[in-house]
SEDREN-637608 format. One record per residue (C-alpha): x negated, y, z; residue in one letter. Coordinates in steps of 0.1 Angstrom, whole numbers, padded with zeros to 4 digits, always signed. Each point is the difference from the previous one (the first is absolute). Layout:
! residues N
XYZa;...
This chain:
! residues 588
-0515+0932+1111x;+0009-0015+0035x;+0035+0003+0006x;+0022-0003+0031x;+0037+0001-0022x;+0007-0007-0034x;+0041+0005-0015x;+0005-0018-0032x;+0033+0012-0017x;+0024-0001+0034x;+0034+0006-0005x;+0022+0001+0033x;+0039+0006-0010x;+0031-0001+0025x;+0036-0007-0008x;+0024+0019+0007x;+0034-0008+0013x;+0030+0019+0001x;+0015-0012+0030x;-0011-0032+0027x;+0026-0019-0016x;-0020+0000-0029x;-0031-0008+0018x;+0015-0029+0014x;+0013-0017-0034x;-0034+0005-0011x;-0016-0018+0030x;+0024-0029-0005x;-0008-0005-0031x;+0029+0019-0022x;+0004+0026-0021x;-0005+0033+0011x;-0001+0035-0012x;-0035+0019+0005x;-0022+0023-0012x;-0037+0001-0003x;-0022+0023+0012x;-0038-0004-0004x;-0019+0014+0024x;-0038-0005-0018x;-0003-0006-0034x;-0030-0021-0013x;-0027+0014+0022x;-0031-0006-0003x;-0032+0011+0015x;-0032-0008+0024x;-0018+0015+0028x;-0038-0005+0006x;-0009-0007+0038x;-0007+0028+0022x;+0018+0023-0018x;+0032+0021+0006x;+0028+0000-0026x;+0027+0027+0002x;+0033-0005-0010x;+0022+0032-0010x;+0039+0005-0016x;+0035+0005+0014x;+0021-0014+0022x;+0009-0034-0018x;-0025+0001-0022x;-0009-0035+0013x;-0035+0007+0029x;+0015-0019+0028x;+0015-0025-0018x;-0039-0003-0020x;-0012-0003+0042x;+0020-0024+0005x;-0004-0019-0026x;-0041-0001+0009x;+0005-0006+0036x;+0025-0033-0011x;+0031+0015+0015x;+0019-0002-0033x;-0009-0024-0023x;-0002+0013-0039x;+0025-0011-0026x;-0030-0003-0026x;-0035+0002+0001x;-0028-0009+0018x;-0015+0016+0031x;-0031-0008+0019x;-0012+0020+0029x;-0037-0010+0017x;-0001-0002+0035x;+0015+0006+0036x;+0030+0026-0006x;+0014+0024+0021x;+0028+0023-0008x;+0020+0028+0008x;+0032+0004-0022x;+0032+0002+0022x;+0001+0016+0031x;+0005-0030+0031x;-0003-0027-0028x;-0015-0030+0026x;+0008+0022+0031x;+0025-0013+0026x;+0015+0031+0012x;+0013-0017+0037x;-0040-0006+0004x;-0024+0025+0008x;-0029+0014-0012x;-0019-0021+0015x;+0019-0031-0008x;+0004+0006-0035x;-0040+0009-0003x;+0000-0040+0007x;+0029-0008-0023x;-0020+0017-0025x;-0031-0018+0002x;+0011-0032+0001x;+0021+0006-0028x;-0032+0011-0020x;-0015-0030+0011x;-0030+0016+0021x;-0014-0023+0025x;+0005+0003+0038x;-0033+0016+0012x;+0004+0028-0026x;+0034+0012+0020x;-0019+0020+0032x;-0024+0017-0029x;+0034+0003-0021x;+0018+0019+0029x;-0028+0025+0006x;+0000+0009-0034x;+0033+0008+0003x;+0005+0019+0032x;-0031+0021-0010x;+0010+0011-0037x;+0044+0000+0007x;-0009+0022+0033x;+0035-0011+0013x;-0010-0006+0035x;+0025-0014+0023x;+0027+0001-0031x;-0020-0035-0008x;+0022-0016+0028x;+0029+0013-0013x;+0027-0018-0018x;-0008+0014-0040x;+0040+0006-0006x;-0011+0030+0021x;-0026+0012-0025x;+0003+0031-0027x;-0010-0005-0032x;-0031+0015+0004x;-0007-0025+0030x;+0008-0027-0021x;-0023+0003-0031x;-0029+0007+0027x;+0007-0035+0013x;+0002-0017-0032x;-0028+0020-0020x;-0021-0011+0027x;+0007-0039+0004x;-0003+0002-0038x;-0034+0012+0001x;-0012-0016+0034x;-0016-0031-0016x;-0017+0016-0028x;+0013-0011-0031x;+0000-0011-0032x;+0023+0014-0018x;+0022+0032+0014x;+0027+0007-0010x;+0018+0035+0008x;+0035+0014-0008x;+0018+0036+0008x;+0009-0013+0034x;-0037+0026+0009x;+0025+0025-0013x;+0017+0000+0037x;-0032+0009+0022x;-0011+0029+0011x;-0028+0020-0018x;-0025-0008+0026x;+0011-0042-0003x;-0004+0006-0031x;-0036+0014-0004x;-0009-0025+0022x;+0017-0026-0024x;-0022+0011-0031x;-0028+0000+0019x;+0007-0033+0008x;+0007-0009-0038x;-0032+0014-0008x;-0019-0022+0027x;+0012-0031-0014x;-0006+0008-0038x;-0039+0005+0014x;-0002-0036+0012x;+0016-0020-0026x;+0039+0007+0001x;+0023+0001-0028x;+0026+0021+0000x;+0034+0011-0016x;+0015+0034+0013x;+0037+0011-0007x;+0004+0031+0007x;+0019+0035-0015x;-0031+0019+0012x;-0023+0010-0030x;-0025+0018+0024x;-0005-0038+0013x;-0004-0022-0026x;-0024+0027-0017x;-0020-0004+0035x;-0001-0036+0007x;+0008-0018-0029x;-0020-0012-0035x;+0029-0005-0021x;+0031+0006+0002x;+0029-0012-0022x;+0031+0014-0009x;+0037-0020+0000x;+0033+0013-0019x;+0029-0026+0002x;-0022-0025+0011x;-0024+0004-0031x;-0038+0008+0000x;+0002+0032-0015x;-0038+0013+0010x;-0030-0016+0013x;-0033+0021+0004x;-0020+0026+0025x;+0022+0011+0026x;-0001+0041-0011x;+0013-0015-0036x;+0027-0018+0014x;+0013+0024+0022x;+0004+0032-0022x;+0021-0028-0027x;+0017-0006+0032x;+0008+0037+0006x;+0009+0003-0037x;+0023-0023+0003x;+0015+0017+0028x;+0007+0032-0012x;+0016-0015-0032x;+0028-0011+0028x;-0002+0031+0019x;+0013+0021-0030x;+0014-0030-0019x;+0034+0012+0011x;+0032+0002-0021x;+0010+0037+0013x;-0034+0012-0004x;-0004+0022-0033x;-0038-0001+0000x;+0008-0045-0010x;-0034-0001-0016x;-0022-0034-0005x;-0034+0005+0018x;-0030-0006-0014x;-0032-0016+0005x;-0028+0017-0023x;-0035-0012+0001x;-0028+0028-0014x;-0034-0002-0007x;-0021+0029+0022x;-0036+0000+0003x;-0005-0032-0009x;+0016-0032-0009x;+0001-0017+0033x;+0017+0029+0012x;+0035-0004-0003x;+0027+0021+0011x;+0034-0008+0017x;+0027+0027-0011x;+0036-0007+0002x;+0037+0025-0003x;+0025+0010-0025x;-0026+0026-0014x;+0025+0030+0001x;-0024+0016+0011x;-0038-0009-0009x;-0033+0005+0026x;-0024+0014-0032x;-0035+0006+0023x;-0008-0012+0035x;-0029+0021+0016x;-0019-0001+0029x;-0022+0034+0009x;-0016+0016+0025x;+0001+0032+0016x;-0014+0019-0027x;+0025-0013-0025x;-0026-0028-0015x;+0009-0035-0008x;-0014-0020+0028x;-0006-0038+0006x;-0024+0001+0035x;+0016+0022+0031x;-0018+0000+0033x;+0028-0005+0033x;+0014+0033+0008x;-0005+0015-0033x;+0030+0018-0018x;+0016-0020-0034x;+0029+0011-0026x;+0017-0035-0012x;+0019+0018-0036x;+0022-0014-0026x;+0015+0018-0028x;+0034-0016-0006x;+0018+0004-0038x;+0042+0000+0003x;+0015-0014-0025x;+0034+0009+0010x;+0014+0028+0028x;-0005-0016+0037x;+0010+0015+0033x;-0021+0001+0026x;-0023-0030-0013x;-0022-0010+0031x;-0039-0003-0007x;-0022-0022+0023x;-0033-0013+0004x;-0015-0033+0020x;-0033-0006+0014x;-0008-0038+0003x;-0033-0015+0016x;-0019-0025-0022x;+0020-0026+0018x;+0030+0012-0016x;+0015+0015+0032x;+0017+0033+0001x;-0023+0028+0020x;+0023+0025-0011x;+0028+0012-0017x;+0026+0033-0002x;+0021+0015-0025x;+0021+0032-0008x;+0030-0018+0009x;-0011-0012+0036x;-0014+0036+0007x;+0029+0018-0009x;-0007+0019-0030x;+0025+0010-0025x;-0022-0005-0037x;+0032+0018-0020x;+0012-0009-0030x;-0026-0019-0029x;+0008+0011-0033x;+0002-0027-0031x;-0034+0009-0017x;-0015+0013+0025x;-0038-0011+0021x;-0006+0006+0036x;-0030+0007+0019x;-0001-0017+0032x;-0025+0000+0029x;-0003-0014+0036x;-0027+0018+0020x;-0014-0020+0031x;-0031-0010+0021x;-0011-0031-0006x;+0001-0009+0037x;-0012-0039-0011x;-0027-0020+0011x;-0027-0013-0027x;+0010-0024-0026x;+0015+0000-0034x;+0040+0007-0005x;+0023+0005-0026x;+0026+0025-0009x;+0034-0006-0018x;+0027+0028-0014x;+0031-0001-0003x;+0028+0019-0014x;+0038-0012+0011x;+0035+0010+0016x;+0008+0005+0037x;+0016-0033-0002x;-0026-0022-0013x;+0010+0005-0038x;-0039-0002-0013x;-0009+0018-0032x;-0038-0011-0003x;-0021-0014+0029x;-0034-0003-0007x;-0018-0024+0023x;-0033+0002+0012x;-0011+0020-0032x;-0027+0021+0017x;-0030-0012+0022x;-0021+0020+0024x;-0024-0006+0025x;-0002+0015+0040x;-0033+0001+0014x;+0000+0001+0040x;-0013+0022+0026x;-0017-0013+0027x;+0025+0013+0030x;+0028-0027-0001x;+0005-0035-0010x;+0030-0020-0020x;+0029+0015-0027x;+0009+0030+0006x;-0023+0031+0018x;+0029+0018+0023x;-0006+0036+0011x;-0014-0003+0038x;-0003+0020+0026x;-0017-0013+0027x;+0007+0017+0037x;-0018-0015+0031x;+0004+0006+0036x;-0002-0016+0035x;+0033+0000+0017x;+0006-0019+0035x;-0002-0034+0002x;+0034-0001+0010x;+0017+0011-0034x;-0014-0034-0016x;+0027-0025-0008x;-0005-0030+0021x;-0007-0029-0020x;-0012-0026+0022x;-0017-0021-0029x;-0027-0011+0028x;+0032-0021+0020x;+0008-0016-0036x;-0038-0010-0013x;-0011-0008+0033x;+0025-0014+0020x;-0021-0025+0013x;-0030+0019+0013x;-0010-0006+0034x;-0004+0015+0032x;-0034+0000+0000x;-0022+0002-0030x;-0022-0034-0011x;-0032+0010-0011x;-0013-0031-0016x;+0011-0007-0036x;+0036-0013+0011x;+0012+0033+0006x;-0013+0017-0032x;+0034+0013-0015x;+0009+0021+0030x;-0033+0022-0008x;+0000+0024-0028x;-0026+0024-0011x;-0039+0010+0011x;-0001-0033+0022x;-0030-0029-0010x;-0001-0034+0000x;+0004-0012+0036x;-0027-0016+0019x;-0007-0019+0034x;-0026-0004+0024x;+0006-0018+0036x;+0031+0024+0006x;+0021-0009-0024x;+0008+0020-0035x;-0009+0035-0003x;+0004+0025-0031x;-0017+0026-0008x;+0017+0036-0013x;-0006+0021-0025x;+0010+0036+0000x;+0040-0009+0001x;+0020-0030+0000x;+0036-0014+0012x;+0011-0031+0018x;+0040-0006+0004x;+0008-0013+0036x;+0032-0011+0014x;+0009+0024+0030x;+0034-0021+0013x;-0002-0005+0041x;-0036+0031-0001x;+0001+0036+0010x;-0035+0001-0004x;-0038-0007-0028x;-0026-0016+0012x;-0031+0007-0018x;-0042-0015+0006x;-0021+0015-0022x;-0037+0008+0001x;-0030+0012-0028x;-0036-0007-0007x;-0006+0030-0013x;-0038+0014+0008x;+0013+0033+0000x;+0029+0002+0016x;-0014+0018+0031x;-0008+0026-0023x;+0028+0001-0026x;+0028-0018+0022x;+0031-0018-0024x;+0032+0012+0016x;+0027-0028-0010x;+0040+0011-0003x;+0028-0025+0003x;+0036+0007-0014x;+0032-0016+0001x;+0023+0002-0031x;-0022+0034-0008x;+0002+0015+0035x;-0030+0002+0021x;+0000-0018+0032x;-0039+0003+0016x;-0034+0003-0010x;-0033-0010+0012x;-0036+0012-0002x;-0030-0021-0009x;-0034+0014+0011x;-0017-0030+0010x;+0004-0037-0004x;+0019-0013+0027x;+0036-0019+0000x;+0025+0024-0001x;+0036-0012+0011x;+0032+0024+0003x;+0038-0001+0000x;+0026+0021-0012x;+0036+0002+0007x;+0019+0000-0031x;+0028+0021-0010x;+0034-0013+0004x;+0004+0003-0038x;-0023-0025-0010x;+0005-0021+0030x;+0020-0036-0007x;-0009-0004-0040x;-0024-0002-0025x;-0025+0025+0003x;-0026+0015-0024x;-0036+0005+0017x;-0024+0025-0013x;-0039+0000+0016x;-0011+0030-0019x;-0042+0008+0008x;-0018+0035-0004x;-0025-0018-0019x;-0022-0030-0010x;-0034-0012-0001x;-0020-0024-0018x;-0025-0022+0021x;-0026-0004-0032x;+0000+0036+0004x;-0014-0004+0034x;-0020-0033-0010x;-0016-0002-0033x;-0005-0038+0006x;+0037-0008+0000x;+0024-0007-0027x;+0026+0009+0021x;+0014+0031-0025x;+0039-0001+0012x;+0013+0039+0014x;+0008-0010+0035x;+0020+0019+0027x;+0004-0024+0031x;+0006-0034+0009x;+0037-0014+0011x;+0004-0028+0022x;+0034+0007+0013x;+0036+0016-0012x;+0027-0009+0021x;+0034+0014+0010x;+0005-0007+0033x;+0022+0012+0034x;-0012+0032+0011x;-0028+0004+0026x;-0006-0039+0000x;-0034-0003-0028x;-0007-0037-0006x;-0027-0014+0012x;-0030+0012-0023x;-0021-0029-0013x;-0025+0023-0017x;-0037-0006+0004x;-0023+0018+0024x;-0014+0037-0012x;-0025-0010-0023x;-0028+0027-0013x;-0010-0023-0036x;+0009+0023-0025x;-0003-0026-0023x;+0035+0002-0013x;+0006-0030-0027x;-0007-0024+0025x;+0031-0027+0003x;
């Protein structure tokens, strides 16, 4: 196996000194009271390249100071660490940030602290004004910055150069939800080319997304080390036992981790509680009451446990979880969130429980765990991911989960629409009058073909819509030139609308192949910006259809030399061609 780290036995401990005074003696060489507190003890493990290691457990449990450790922050008391490759790391929030500097500044600090060379910085600072979206806060001393502002800056210095070796703590846990979509995306990305990566985190439904393996830390020991939907329900074990491991609590019970046999011998169930109370049967039926394994989306399910007391509870809470195959929780209620008083359980007694839903999910295979405990988290058996079922999709929605839709549609007026000038932001460069050739090309969008050019310049042709985006500062008015080919236009004549942000501003007529030239006054809402262009035609033609010697099979409208904005009343002068009669349209 390749790997990218490999931890040999690493201990890291700190002393501990009761007062400075102390610390001082000690630094001079004296005797000095102190106590010792180890932070990892004799860790060891390895992580192959490209892959994404998870690291789970409390606060102190020892993940940052493991980070720092890899990244050569701290230094280990014993043991031996060797880490492959460029590193880049995010483990305290403004570690290597200057916060008098600005964005901007530190971006630069940054880099040349990671070492990356100096024609690398102008790709480096794209990267990072297009995935931290902080705009003019760039320029912006960062003592001014939230949290959340922060870790967008560092996340993406961190991952501006593509590295080796990531390295990831909580500090994610301060971004917003969108930042941090964006972030796993991100983590994703660079597991696809090649990255390692170790992830700290507190959010299972992460590491069971992104990661391979995750490990699990308690007092700085390795205490599990395996597939990240393993780890994680040890993890939640673990914390439940301190959730009700409380001196005033009455219910002081030792959970327990039970593995069973079901089905077969690779299948092995995760259980844990006091066992007060004991889940006997977990079913899964359908609408007729059958035991079911295969639902289609939509369809009605009963999820059922029948739960044996083995002493008198009040009000026990029952409650069932839905997980994906990826681990992650689709859905999950119980009696104590919806309000239900259950009434008093009888020692000796068995319960018959049911939860009646839809299965509003989308196709794939999930798994349902039950789970009998107190309103306060006192858990008396939690089976995990005992039952399995598959969803097969319908055909009229993508993704998780199938929401109930109703779908109303209407025209309203224009006016109503929010304004959201996106044209002014993509664009903000377009011209004042349109380039045909292929220099232009980005300010045309839609039905328009390649351009062409015969002794007049550049010319396009039209299919049966297209846009242009036009810069309208210092114009009241468009100037179009247009003419067609078509054989029988005189006949069937191609009327051609123009619009301006969606309203209509003119029109002409095409019944026979001469240059037709026009100007229209714009409306002062569109006037002095970026405006969005629509040529819109009543139809097409195809000029094989009229020659069966040509290859020419494109759907064609009419030809555009010209699309300006300019002062009103005062056209350009027109550099068109003379009418020509050739109805031989392809030619350049």
């Amino acid at each position: 196996m390749d790997t990218a780290i490999v931890v040999e036995h690493v201990t890291k401990c700190y002393r501990i000194y009761p007062s400075p005074w102390q610390r001082l003696r000690a630094i001079a060489g004296g005797r000095a009271r102190a106590r010792e507190f180890v932070a990892l003890d004799n860790v060891s493990l390895s992580v192959a390249r490209g892959s994404v290691l998870g690291v789970l457990g409390a606060n102190g449990a020892g993940k940052s100071t493991l980070l720092k450790i890899l990244a050569g922050i701290v230094a280990p008391t014993a043991g031996e660490v060797q880490v492959r490759g460029k590193v880049a790391s995010i483990i305290e929030l403004g570690a290597g940030f200057h916060p008098d500097f600005t964005g901007r500044d530190n971006v630069r600090l940054n880099a040349a602290i990671l070492g990356y060379p100096a024609e690398d910085l102008p790709r480096i600072m794209q990267f990072v004004e297009d995935f931290t979206e902080l705009g003019t806060y760039l320029d912006l001393p960062v003592k001014t910055y939230s949290s959340g502002m922060f870790v967008r800056l560092a996340f993406a210095v961190a991952i501006s150069a593509d590295p080796d070796v990531l390295l990831v703590d909580e500090a994610l846990a301060v971004g917003d939800a969108i930042f941090a979509h964006r972030c796993l995306a991100r983590i994703r990305e660079l597991r696809e080319r090649g990255c390692t990566i170790v992830f700290v985190t507190h959010d299972t439904n992460a590491l069971t997304q992104v990661c391979d393996r995750t490990i699990l830390l308690e007092h700085g020991r390795l205490v599990a080390d395996g597939p990240p939907a393993d780890v994680v329900d040890l993890y939640l074990v673990k914390v439940a036992e301190r959730l009700t491991a409380s001196p005033h609590d009455r219910n002081l019970v030792r959970f327990h981790s039970v593995g069973a046999t079901e089905r077969s011998a690779a299948h092995e169930e995760k259980r844990f509680g006091s066992f007060e109370a004991v889940i006997t049967d977990c079913l899964i039926e359908d609408a007729n009451g059958r035991p079911a394994e295969r639902f289609v989306t939509g369809s009605p399910a009963r999820f059922r446990m029948l739960v044996r007391f083995h002493r008198t509870i009040t009000n026990p809470v029952f409650g069932i979880m839905l997980k994906n195959r990826y681990g992650m929780e689709m859905f999950g209620t119980n009696t104590h969130l919806r309000a239900m008083e259950t009434g008093v359980a009888q020692a000796g007694t068995v319960w018959d429980v049911a939860f009646d839903t839809t299965l509003a999910l989308g196709a794939g295979s999930y798994t349902a765990s039950f789970a009998v405990h107190t309103a306060d988290g006192h858990f008396f058996d939690y089976r995990v991911d005992v039952r399995t079922f598959e969803v097969i999709g319908t055909p009229e929605f993508v993704g998780a989960v199938n929401f109930p839709v109703a779908v109303a549609i209407r025209p309203v007026d224009g006016s109503l629409g929010h304004s959201d000038d996106i044209a002014s932001r993509l664009y903000h460069d377009a011209p004042t009058s349109l380039d045909f050739s292929e220099t232009g090309e980005r300010f045309f969008a839609g039905a328009w073909h390649a351009p062409q050019r015969d002794s007049q310049g550049a010319y396009r042709w039209l299919g049966e819509e297209g846009l242009a985006f036009l810069s309208t500062r210092n114009a009241e008015a468009i100037e179009l030139e247009a003419e067609t080919y078509c054989p029988d236009v005189a006949h069937r004549p191609i009327e051609l609308r123009l619009l301006a942000d969606g309203t209509e501003i003119g029109k002409i007529v095409f019944a026979d192949p001469s240059v037709k030239r026009k100007v229209w006054e714009l409306p002062p809402s569109v006037r002095g910006k970026i405006v969005t262009l629509t040529l819109s035609a009543s139809r097409t033609w195809c000029p094989r259809s009229f020659d069966p010697q040509s290859n020419d099979a494109r759907e064609l409208s009419v030809l555009v030399r010209r699309l300006a904005a300019v002062p009103a009343g005062l056209p350009s002068q027109s550099h068109s061609p003379a009418n020509r009669l050739e109805t031989d349209a392809p030619h350049a």
